[in-house]
N, CA, C and O atoms as a printed pandas DataFrame, in Angstrom:
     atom_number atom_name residue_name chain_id  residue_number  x_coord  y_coord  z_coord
0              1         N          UNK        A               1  -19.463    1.158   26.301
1              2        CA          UNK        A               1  -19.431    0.345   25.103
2              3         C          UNK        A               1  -18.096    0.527   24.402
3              4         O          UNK        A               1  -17.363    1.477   24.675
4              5         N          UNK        A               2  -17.791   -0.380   23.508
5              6        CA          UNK        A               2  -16.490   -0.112   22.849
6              7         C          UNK        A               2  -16.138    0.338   21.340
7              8         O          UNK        A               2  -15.088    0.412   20.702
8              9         N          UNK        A               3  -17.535    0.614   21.050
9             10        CA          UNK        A               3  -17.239    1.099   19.805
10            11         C          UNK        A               3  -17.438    2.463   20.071
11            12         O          UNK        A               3  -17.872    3.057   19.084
12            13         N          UNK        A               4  -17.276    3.144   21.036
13            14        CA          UNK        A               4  -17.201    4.956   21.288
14            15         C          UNK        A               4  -18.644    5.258   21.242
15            16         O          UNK        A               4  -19.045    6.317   20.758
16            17         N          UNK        A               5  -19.336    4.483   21.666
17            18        CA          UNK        A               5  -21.300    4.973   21.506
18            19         C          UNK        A               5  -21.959    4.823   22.899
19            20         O          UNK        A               5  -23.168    4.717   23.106
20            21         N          UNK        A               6  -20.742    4.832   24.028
21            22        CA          UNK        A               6  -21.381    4.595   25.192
22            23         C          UNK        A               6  -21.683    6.215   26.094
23            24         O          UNK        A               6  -22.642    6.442   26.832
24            25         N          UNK        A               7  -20.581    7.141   25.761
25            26        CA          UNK        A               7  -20.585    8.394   26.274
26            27         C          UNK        A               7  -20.928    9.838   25.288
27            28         O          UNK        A               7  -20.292   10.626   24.587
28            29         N          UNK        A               8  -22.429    9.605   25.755
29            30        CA          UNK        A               8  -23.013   10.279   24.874
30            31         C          UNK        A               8  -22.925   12.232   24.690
31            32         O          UNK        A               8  -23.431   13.035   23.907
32            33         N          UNK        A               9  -21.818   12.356   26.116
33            34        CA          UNK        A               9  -21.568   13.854   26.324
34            35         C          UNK        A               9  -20.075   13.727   25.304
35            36         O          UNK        A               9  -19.260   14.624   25.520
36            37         N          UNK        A              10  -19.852   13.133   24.693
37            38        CA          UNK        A              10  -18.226   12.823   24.237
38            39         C          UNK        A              10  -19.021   13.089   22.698
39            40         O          UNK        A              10  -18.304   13.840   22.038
40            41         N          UNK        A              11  -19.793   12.851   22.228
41            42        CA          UNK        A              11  -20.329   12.972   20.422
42            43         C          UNK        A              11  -20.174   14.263   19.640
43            44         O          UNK        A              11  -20.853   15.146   20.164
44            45         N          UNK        A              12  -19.489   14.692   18.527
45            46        CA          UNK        A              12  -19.216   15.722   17.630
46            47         C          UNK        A              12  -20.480   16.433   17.891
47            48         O          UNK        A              12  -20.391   17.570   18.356
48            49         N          UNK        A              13  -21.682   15.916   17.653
49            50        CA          UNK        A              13  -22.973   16.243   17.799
50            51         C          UNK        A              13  -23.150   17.393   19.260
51            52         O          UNK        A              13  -23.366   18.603   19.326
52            53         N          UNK        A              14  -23.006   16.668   19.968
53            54        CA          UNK        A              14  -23.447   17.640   21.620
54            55         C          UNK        A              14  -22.199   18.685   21.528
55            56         O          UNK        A              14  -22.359   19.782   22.064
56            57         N          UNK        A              15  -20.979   18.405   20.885
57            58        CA          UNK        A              15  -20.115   19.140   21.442
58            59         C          UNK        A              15  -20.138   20.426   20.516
59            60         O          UNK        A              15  -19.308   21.252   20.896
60            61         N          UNK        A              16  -20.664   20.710   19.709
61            62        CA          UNK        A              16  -20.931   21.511   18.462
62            63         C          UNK        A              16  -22.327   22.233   18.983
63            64         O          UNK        A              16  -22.727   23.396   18.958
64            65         N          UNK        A              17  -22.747   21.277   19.353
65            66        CA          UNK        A              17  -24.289   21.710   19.926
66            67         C          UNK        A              17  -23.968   23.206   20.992
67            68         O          UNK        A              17  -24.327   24.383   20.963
68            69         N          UNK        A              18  -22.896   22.158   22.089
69            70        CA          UNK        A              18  -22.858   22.864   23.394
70            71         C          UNK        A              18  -22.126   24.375   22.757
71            72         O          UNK        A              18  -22.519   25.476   23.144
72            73         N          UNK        A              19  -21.060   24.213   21.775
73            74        CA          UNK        A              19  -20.306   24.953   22.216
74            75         C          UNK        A              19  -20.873   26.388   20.598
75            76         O          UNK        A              19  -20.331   27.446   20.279
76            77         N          UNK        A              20  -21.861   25.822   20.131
77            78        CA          UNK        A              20  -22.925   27.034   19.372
78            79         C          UNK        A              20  -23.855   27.912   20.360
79            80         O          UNK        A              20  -24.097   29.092   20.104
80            81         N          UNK        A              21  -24.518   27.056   21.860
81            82        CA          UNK        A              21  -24.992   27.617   22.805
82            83         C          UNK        A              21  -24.203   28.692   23.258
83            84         O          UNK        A              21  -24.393   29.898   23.103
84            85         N          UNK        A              22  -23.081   27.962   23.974
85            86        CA          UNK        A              22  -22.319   28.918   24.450
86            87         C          UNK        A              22  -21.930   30.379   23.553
87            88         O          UNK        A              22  -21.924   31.526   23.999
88            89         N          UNK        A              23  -21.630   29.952   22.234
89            90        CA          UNK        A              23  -21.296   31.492   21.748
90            91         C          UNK        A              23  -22.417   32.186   21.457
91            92         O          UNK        A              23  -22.357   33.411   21.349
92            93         N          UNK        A              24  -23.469   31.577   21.306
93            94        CA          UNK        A              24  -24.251   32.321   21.506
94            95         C          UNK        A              24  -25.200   33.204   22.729
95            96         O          UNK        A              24  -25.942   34.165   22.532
96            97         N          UNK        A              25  -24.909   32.562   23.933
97            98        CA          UNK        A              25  -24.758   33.244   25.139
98            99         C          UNK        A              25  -23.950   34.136   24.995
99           100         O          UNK        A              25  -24.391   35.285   25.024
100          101         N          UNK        A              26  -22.576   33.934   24.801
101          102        CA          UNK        A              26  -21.484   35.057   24.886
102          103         C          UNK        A              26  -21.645   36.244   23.850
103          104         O          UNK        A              26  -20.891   37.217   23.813
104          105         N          UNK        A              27  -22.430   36.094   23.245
105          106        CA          UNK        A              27  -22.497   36.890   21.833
106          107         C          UNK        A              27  -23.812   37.908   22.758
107          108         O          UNK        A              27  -24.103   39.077   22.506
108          109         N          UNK        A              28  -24.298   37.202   23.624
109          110        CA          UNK        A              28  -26.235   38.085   24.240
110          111         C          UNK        A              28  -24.843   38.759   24.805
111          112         O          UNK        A              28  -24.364   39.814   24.389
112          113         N          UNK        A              29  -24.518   38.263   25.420
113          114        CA          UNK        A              29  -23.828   38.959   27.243
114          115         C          UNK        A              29  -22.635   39.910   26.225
115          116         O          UNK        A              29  -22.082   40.757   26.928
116          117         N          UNK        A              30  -22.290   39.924   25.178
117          118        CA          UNK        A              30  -21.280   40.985   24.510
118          119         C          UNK        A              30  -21.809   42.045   24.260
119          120         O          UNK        A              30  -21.125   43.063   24.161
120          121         N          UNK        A              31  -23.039   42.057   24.112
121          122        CA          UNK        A              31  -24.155   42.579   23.106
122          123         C          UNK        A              31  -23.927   42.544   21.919
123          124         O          UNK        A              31  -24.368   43.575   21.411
124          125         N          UNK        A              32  -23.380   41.775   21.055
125          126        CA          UNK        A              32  -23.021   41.369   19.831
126          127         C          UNK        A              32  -24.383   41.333   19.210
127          128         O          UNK        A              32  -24.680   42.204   18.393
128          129         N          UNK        A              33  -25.487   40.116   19.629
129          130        CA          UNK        A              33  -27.020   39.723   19.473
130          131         C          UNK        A              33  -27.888   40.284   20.827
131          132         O          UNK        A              33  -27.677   40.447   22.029
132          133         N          UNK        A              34  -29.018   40.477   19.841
133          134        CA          UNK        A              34  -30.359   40.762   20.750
134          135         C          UNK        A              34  -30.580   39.946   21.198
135          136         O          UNK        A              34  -30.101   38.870   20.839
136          137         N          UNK        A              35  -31.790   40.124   22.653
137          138        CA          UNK        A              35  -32.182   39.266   23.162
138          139         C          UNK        A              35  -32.919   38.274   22.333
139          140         O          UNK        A              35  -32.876   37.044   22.331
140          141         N          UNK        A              36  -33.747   39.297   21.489
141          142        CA          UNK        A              36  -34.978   38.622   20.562
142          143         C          UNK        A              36  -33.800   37.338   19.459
143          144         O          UNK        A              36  -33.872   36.112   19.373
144          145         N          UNK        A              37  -33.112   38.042   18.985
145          146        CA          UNK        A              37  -32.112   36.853   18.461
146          147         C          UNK        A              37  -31.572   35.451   19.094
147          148         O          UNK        A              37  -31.555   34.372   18.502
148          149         N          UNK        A              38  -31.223   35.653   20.160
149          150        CA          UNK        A              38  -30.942   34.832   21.440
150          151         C          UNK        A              38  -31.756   33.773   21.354
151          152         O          UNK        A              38  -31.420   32.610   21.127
152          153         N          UNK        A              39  -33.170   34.326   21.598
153          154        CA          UNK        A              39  -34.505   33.283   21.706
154          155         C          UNK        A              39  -34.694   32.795   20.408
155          156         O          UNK        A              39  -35.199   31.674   20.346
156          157         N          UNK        A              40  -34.340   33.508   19.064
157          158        CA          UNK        A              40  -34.479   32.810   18.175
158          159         C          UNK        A              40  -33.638   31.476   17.838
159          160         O          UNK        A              40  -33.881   30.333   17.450
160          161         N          UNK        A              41  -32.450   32.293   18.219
161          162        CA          UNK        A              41  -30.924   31.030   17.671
162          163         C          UNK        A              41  -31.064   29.473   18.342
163          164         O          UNK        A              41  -30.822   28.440   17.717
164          165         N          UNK        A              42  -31.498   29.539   19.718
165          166        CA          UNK        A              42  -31.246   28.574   20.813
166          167         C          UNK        A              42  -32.212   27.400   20.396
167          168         O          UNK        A              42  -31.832   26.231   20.468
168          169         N          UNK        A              43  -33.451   27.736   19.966
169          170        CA          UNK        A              43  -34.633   26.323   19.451
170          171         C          UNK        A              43  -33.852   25.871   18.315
171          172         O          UNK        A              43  -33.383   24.737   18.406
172          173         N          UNK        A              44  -33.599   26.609   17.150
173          174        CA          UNK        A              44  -32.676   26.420   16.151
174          175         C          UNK        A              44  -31.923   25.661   16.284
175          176         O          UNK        A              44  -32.056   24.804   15.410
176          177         N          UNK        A              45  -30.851   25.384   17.164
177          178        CA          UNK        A              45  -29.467   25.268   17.341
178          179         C          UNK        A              45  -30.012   23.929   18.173
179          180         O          UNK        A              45  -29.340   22.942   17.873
180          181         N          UNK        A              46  -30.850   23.704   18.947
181          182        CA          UNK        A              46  -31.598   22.452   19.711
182          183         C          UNK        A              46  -31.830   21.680   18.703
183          184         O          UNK        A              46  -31.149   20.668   18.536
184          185         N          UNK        A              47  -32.923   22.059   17.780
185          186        CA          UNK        A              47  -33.438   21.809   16.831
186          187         C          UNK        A              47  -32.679   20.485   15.246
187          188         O          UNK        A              47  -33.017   19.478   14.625
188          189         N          UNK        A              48  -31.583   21.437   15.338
189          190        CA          UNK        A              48  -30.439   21.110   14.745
190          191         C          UNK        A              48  -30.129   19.754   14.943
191          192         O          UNK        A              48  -30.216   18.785   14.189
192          193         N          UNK        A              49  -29.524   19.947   16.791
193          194        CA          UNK        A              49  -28.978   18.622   17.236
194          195         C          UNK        A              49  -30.236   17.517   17.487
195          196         O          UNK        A              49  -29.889   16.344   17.348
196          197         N          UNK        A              50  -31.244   17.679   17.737
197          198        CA          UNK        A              50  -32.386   17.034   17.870
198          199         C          UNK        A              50  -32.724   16.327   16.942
199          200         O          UNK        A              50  -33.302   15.258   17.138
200          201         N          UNK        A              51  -32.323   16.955   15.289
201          202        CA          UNK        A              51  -32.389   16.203   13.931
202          203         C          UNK        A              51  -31.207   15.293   13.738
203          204         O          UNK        A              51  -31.323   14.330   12.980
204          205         N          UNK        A              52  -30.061   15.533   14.378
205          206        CA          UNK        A              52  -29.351   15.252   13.764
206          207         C          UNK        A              52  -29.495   13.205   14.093
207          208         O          UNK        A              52  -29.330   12.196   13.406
208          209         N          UNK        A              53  -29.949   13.560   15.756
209          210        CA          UNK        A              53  -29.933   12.215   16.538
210          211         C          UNK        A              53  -30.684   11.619   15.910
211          212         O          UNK        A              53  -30.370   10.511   15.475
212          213         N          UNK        A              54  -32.170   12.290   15.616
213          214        CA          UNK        A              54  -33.011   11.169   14.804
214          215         C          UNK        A              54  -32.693   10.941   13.507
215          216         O          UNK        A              54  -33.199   10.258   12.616
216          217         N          UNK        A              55  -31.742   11.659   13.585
217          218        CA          UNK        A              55  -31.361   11.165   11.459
218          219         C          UNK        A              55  -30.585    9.328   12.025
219          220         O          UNK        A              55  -30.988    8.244   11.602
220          221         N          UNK        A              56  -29.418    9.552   13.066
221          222        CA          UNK        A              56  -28.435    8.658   13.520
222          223         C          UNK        A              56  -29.294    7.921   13.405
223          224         O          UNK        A              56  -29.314    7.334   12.324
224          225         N          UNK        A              57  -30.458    7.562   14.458
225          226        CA          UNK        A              57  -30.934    6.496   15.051
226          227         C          UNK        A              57  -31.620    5.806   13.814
227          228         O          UNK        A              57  -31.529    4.608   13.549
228          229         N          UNK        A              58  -32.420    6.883   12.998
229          230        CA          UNK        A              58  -32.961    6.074   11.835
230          231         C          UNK        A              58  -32.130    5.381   11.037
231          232         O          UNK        A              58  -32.630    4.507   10.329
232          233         N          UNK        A              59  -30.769    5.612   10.986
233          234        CA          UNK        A              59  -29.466    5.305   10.004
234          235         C          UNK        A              59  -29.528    4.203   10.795
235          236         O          UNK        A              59  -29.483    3.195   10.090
236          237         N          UNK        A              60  -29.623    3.922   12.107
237          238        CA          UNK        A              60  -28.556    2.773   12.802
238          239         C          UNK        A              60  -29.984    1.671   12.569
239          240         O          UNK        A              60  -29.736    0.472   12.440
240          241         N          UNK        A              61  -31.489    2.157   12.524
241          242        CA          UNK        A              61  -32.042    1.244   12.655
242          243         C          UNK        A              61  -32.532    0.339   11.030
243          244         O          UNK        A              61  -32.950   -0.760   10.665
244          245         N          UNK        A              62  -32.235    1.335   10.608
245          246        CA          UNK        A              62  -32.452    0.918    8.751
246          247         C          UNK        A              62  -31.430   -0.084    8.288
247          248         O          UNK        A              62  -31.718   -0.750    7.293
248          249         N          UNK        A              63  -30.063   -0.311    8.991
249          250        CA          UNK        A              63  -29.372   -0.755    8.797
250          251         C          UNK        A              63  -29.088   -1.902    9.749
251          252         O          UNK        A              63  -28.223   -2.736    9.479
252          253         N          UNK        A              64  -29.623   -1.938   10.575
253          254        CA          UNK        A              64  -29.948   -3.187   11.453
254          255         C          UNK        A              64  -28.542   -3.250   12.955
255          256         O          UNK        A              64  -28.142   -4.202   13.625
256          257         N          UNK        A              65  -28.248   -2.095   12.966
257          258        CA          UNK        A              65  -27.257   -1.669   14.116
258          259         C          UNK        A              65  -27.682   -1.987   15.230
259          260         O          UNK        A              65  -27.026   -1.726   16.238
C-alpha cells in the first residue's frame, strides 16, 4: 500500500514491541531479571502491543479509514 500501512513488520508499534522482548530476554540470559520476572514482563509487553493495535483499528474505524 502507499500510505506505509502495507508492511506491518515495518510499524513503531512491533518494532518497540520486538525490541522490549529482546531486552528483556537479554536482561533473563544476563541475569539482570528472574525467570519469574521474565514470565511476568513478556504478557505485559504483548499485552501492550495488542492494545495498542486495537486502539489503531478502532481510531481508523470511527473515523471511517
Amino acid at each position: 500500500m502507499a500510505n506505509g500501512h502495507g508492511n506491518k513488520l515495518n510499524s513503531r508499534k512491533f518494532l518497540l514491541t520486538a525490541g522490549s522482548l529482546l531486552a528483556t530476554f537479554a536482561a533473563l540470559f544476563a541475569g539482570k531479571i528472574s525467570g519469574a520476572e521474565c514470565v511476568a514482563l513478556v504478557p505485559l509487553i504483548i499485552g501492550i502491543f495488542t492494545g495498542g493495535n486495537v486502539a489503531a483499528k478502532h481510531k481508523a474505524f470511527t473515523e471511517g479509514a
